[in-house]
N, C-alpha and C positions, 0 to 999 in steps of 0.2 A: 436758368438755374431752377430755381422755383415755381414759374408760371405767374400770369397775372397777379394773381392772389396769393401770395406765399402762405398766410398765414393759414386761409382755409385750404389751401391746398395738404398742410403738413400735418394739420388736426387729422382729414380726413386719410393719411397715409398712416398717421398714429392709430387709427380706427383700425384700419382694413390689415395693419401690422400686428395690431394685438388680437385679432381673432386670429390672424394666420399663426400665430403664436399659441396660443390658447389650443387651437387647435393638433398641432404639433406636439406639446406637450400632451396629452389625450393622446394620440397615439404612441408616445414612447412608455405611457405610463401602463397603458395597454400589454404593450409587445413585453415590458418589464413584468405584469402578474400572469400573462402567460408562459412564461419561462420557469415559474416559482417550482422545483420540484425537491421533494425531502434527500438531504442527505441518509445516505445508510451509517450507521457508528457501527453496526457487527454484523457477519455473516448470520444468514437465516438458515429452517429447518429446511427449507427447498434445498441451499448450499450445500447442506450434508446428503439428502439425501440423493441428490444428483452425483457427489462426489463418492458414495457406496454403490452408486448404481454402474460409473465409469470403473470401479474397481475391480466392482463382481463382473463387468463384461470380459475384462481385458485381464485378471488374474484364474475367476474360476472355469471358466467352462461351461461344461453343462453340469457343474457340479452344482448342486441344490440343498447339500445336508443341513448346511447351517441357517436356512431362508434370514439368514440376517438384513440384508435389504429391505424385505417383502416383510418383516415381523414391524422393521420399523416406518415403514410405509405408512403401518395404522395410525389413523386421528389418533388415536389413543395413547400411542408410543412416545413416552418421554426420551428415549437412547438419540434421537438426533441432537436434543438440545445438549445433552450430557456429553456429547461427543465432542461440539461447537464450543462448550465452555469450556473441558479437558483442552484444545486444538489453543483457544485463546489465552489461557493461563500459563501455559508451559511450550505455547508451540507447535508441541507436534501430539499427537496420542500415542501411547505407550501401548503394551500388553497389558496394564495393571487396568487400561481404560474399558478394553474387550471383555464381551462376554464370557463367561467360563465356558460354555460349550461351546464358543467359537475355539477356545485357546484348547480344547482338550479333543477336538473332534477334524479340526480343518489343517490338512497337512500342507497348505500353501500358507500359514497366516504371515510368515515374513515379510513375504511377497506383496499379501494384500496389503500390510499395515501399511508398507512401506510407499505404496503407490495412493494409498488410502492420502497420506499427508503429503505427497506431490498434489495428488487432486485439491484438496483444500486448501496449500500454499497459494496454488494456481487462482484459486478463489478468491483468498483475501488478496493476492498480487489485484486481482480485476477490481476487485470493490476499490481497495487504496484509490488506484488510476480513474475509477470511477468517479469518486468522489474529491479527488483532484480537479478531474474534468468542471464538476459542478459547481465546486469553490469558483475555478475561473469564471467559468460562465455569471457566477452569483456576484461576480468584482466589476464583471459590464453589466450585469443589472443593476446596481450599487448606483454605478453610475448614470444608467439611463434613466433611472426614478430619478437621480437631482441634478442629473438636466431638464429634466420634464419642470420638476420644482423651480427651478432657477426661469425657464421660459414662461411658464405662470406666474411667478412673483418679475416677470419684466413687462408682462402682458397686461398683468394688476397697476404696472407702474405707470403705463403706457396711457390706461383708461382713464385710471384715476389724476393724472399729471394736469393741472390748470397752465391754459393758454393765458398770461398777463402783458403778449404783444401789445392790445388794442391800449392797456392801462398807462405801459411803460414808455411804448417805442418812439412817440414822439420825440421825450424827454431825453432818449438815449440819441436820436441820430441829430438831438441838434447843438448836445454836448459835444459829440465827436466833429461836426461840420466846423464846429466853434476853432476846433485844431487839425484843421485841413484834412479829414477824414472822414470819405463818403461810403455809408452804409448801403449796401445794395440790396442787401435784404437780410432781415432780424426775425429772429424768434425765442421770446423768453418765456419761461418754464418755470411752475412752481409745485414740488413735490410734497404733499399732503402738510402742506405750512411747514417745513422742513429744512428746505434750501430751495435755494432756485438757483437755474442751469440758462445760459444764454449761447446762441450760437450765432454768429455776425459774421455774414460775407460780406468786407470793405475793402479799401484799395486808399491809397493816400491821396490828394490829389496837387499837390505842390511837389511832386517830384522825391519830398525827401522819403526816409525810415522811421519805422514807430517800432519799440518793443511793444511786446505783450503785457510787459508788467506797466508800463505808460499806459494803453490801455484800458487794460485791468481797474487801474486806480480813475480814467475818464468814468468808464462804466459805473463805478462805484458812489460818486458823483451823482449821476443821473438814476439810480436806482436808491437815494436815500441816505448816503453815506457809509451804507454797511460793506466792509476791504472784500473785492474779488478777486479773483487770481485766473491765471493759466495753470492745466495740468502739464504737469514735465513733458507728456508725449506730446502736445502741439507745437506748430513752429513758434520762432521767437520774436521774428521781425513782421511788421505789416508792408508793404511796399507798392508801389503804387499800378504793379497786378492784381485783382480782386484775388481772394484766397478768405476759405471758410475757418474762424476760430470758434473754440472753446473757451469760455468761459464759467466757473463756478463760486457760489457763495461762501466765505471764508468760514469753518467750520467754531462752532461756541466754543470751544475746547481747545486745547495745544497740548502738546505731552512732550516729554523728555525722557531717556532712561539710560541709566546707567550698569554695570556688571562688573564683578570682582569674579575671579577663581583661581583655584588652586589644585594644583595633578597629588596624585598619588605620591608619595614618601619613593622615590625609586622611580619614575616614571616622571619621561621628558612631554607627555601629551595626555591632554584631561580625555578621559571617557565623555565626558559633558559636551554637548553642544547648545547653543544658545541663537536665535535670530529676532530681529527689530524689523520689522517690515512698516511703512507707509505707503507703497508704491499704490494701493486701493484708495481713491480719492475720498478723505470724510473719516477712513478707519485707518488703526494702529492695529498691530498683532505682532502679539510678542508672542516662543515660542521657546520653551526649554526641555531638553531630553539625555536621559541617562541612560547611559549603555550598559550591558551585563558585563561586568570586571573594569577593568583599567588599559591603558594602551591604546595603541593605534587601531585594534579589533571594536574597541567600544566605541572608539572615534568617530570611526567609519559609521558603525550602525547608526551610532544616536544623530550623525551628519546626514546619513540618509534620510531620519524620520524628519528630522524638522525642515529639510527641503522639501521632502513631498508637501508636509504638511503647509509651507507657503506656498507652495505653486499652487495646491488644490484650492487653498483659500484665497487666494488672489485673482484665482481663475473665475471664481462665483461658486467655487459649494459650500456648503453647509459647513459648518465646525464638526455636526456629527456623521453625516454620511461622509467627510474627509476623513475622520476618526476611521469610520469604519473599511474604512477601501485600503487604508493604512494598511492597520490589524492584519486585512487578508492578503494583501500584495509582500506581507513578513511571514506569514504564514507558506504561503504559496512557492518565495522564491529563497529563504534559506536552507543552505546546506544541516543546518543544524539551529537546535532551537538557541536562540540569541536573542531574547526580549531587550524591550528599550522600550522604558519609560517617556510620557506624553504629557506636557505640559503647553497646553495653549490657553493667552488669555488676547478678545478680539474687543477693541473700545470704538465704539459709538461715537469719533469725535461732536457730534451737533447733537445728541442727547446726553452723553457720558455715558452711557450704560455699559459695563462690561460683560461678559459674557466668556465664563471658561469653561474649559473642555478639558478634561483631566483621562489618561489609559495608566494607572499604577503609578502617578504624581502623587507629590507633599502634597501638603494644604497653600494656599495663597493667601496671604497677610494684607490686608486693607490697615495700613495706619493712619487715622486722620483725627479729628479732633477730639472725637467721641471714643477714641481710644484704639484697639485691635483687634479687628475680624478674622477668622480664618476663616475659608471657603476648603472641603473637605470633599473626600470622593473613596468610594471603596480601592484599593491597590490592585488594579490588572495590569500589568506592561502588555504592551503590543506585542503582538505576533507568539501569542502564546495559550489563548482560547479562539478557536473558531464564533462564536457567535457571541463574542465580548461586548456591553454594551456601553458606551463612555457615558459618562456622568456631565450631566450639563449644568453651570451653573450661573446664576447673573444678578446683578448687581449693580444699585445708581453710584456712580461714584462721584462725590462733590468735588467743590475747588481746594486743592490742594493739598489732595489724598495722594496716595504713595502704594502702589500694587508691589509688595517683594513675593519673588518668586524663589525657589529653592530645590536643590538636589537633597538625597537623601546623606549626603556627605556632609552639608552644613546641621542637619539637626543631631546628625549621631555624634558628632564632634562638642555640643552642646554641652556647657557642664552640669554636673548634678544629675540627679534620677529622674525628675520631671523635665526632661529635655526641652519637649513644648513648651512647659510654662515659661520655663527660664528664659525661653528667645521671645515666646512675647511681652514678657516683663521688660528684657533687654529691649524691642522693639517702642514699646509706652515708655521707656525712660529715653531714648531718642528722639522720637518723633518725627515730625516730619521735617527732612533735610534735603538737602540737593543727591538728587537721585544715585549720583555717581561715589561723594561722599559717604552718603548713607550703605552699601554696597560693599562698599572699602569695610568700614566699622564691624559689619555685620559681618565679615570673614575675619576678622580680626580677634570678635568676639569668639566664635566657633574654634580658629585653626592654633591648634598645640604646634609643639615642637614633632610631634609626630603628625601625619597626615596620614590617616589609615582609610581614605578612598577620596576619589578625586569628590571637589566642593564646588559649589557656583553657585551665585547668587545675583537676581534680575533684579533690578528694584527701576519702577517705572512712576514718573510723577504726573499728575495732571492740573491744568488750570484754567478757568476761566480767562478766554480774552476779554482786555479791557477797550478794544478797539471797534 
């Protein structure tokens, strides 16, 4: 399995894994700023003048009266930009764009004009395409930076990770011998005082079965009394085949969350979508998004964003390079612009700290004793500026605070002129309640007899384990 010496054996694979790590990032971070090149937003003076020059070949001849080409060649000549801004504003250049001694002298000008704005169409058709191209490319560099990021912050985890085999393993393999279960080889792990991660190749040795969560709770024993667990993706039973588990330290924190909503007045399905994710050992992420209008169109979109946005975040990226690849993968592949609003908040179970990411989200309501936070962000929806930047924001969040999150359907429904205050007045005269409860009240509060846009509302609680 592990060789004589497991323990030094698996230090020095951590060693020789996190340079090779370190080092791999370094080159994707590389290969990512070599690729960096400027988008163009509008055709240049070269564009025009290439496009006058294709004209005058292929409409005059050796005709030369009007040296319009050759006048605007000059550094000096402003008629290419004028031409460029005239072609952008309206399209196409008219006769009213032309020179008067073009218009009163050149018996082919229809001809030119008209090949004139083929040329230039043809130009801006290239640049679009081009700068299509570049977006993509800019969506795999996106990504190669925070893979790079993500393999240096594993590389950092790897270095920096305390070996506490030598402290613990005693106490762990003679808890488990104690219940007919022999440890072949241990290795426990402690991340920057944070949690600790155990990994035990054992086998039963009286024939029977051990869950993981039996275990779990031995281990827990032998490491202090603090409750360990299995992640979902390990197996379930020990059997008296050797077989490698997982185990981790129970996180400080526990959450719960609850959601209420409500469709449009006419409309059998919310524009809203909403996701709860734990499936990341230690973290929560919740995830709300609103689609432009109502229906099964809105559905879709805001369905889309907040899936990518869990798989990306699940995967290991970043909140804001996730934000961003977003952005451009809506930019990139709709048929029409169809923004949808970005509501992600991502919790720290073993510090509390939250951490949101907002693209044209409400604000985020902290309820807790001290009364009512918003967390605020300028309003971009997704897929609707190219170099959008999401707003990141974070936050401790204590025992028995309450994160509501919200569409812009719940505050406009709100009564009174002061919308915002009103709901967080409403919010401080609630306080904090059972997640699912509180959710319910807070659409109750908002929704009239009329519902003039679909409404949703996350409300997520947190606690202190007392275990």
């Amino acid at each position: 399995m592990w060789g004589r010496n497991p323990r030094r054996n698996m230090t020095d694979v951590n060693v020789y894994t996190a340079r090779r790590l370190d080092d791999m990032a370094q080159s994707l971070g590389l290969l990512a700023k070599n690729c960096e090149d400027e988008i163009d937003h509008g055709l240049a003076r070269e564009d025009a003048l290439a496009a006058m020059q294709v004209s005058a070949a292929t409409v005059c001849g050796s005709c030369s009266r009007c040296n319009l080409y050759r006048d605007s060649e000059k550094e000096e000549s402003y008629y290419p930009y004028y031409l460029l801004r005239a072609f952008e504003q309206k399209g196409q250049v008219e006769f009213a764009d032309m020179p008067r001694f073009f218009l009163e002298t050149c018996g082919r000008r229809e001809e030119y004009l008209a090949q004139l704005n083929r040329n230039l169409g043809r130009a801006a058709m290239n640049l679009e395409w081009k700068n299509r191209f570049l977006e993509s490319r800019d969506a795999v560099m996106v990504q190669f930076r925070e893979l790079a990021r993500i393999l240096e912050e594993f590389a950092q985890q790897l270095e920096s990770a305390s070996d506490i085999t030598a402290l613990c393993g005693r106490a762990v393999r003679r808890v488990f011998q104690m219940h007919h279960i022999a440890v072949d080889n241990l290795l426990l792990m402690e991340y920057r005082g944070r949690y600790r991660e155990a990994w035990l190749t054992m086998h039963t040795t009286n024939g029977r079965c051990v869950t993981t969560r039996e275990a779990a709770q031995m281990l827990g024993r032998a490491m202090g009394g603090k409750r360990w667990y299995a992640p979902r993706d390990t197996r379930t039973l020990i059997t008296r085949r050797p077989s490698a588990i997982r185990f981790l330290e129970k996180e400080s924190y526990q959450m719960m969350a609850g959601v209420a909503w409500k469709a449009k007045n006419g409309e059998t399905i919310s524009g809203d979508n909403y996701m709860y994710s734990d499936d990341v050992p230690g973290e929560v992420i919740l995830s709300l998004s609103d689609g432009m209008g109502s229906g099964k169109q809105a559905a879709t979109e805001s369905r889309r964003v907040v899936e990518l946005a869990q798989q990306l975040l699940e995967t290991g990226f970043s909140a804001r390079s996730s934000f961003k690849m977003i952005n451009t993968i809506l930019l990139l592949t709709s048929k029409q612009q169809r923004p949808a609003t970005l509501d992600v908040a991502c919790v720290d179970l073993h510090t509390g700290v939250l951490e949101a990411m907002k693209l044209g989200a409400m604000g985020t309501f902290i309820v807790g004793e001290g009364g009512v936070e918003t967390l605020v962000a300028p309003e971009v929806p997704a897929g609707v500026l190219e170099d959008v930047e999401p707003a990141l924001l974070s936050r401790k969040l204590w025992d028995d605070e309450r994160i509501v999150m919200i569409t812009d359907g719940i505050l406009e429904a709100c009564p009174g002129e002061d919308k915002e205050k009103n709901l967080r007045e409403y919010l401080e005269y609630l306080g904090p309640q059972s997640p699912q409860e509180m959710a319910e009240r807070i659409l109750d509060f908002a929704a009239g007899e009329m519902t003039r846009d679909d409404m949703t509302v996350v409300v997520a609680g947190i606690w202190k384990r007392k275990d």
